[in-house]
VEXDREN-2710 file (C-alpha; in Angstrom, 1 decimal):
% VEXDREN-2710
k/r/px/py/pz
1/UNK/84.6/24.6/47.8
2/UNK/81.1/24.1/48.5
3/UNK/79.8/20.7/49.3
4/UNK/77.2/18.8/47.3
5/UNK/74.2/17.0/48.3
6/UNK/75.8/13.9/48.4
7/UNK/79.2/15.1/50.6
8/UNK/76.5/16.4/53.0
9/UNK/74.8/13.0/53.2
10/UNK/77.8/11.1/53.3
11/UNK/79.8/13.2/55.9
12/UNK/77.2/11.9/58.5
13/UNK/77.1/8.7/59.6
14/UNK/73.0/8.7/60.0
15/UNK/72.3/10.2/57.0
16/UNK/74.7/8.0/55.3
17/UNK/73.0/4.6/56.8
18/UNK/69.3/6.0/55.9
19/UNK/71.0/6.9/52.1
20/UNK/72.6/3.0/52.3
21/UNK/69.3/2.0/52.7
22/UNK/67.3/3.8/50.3
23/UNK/69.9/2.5/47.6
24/UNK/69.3/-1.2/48.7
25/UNK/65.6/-0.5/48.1
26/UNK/65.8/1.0/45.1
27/UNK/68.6/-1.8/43.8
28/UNK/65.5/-3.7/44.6
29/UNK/63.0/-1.8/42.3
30/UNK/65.2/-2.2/38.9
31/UNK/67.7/-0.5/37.0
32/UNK/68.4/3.6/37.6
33/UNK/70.9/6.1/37.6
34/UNK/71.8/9.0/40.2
35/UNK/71.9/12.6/39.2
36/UNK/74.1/14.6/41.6
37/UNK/73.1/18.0/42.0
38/UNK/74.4/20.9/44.5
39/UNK/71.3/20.5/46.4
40/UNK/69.9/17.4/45.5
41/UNK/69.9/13.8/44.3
42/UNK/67.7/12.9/41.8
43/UNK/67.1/9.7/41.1
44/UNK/66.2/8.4/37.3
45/UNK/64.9/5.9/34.9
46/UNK/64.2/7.8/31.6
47/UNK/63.1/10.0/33.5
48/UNK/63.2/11.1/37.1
49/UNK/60.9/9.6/40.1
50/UNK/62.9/10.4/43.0
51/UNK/64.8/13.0/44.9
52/UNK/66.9/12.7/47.9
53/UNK/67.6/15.7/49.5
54/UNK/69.8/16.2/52.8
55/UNK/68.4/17.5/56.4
56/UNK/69.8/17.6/59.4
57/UNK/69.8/13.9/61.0
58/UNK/67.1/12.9/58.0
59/UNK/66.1/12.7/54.2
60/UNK/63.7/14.4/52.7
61/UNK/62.3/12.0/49.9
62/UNK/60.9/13.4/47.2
63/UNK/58.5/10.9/45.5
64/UNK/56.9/11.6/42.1
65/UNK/53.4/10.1/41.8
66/UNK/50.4/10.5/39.5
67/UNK/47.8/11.6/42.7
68/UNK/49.0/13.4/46.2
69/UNK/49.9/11.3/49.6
70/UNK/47.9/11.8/52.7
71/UNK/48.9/11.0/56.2
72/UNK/51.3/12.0/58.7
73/UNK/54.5/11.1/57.1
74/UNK/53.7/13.6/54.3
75/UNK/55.6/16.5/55.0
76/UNK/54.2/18.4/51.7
77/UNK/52.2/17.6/49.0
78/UNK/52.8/20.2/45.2
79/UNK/51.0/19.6/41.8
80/UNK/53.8/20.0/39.2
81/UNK/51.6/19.4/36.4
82/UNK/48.3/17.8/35.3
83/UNK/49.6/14.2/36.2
84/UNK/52.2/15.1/38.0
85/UNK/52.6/15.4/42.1
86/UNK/55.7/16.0/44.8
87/UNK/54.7/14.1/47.6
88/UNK/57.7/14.6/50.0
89/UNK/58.4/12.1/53.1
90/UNK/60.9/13.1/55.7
91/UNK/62.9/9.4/56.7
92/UNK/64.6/10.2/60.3
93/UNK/65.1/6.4/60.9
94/UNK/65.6/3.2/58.8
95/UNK/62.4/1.8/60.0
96/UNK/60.9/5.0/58.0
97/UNK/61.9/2.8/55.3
98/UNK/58.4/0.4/55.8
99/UNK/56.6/-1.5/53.1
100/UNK/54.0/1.8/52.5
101/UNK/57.1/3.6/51.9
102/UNK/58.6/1.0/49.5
103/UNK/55.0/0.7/47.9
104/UNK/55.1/4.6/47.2
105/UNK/58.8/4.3/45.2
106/UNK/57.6/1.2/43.8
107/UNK/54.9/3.3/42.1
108/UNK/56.7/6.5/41.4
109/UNK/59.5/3.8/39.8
110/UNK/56.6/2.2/37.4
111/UNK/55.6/5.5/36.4
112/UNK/59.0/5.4/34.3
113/UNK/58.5/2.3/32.5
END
């Protein structure tokens, strides 16, 4: 049987405090539900503005926003559709988790509402 993305984040430790983490911050930001997929988690409110995917020792965040990130956390940056951008954010360690980190969900959260 093949494992999901969540078995893969689970079965270690690291990954498994970092995804702890993210959940407490995004318990902060308001209702939501959790999609399971094989090689992702995507993260919803109507509509999705988040997806956690596994890496070795890390996430990679996938935040959905109206305009691309810059900076050196921003591992890549796709236009999806006319409003629409991938801005994705590799989190190694829980201080990845800062307050420009919890601003960018905080937006890509109000986007659903």
């Amino acid at each position: 049987m093949d494992d999901t993305a969540l078995d893969r984040i689970t079965g270690d430790p690291h990954t498994a405090s970092l995804y702890a983490a993210v959940g407490e911050l995004l318990d902060e930001l308001g209702p939501h539900e959790i999609e399971a997929k094989k090689t992702s988690l995507h993260v919803t409110h109507g509509r999705a503005f988040l997806g956690v995917h596994p890496r070795k020792g890390a996430l990679l965040l996938n935040i959905v926003l109206t305009e691309p990130l810059a900076g050196p956390r921003v591992h890549k940056v796709e236009q999806v559709s006319a409003n629409r951008w991938h801005n994705e954010v590799i989190v190694r360690e829980i201080s990845d988790l800062d307050a420009e980190l919890r601003e960018w969900m905080t937006a890509a959260y109000a986007l659903t509402a």
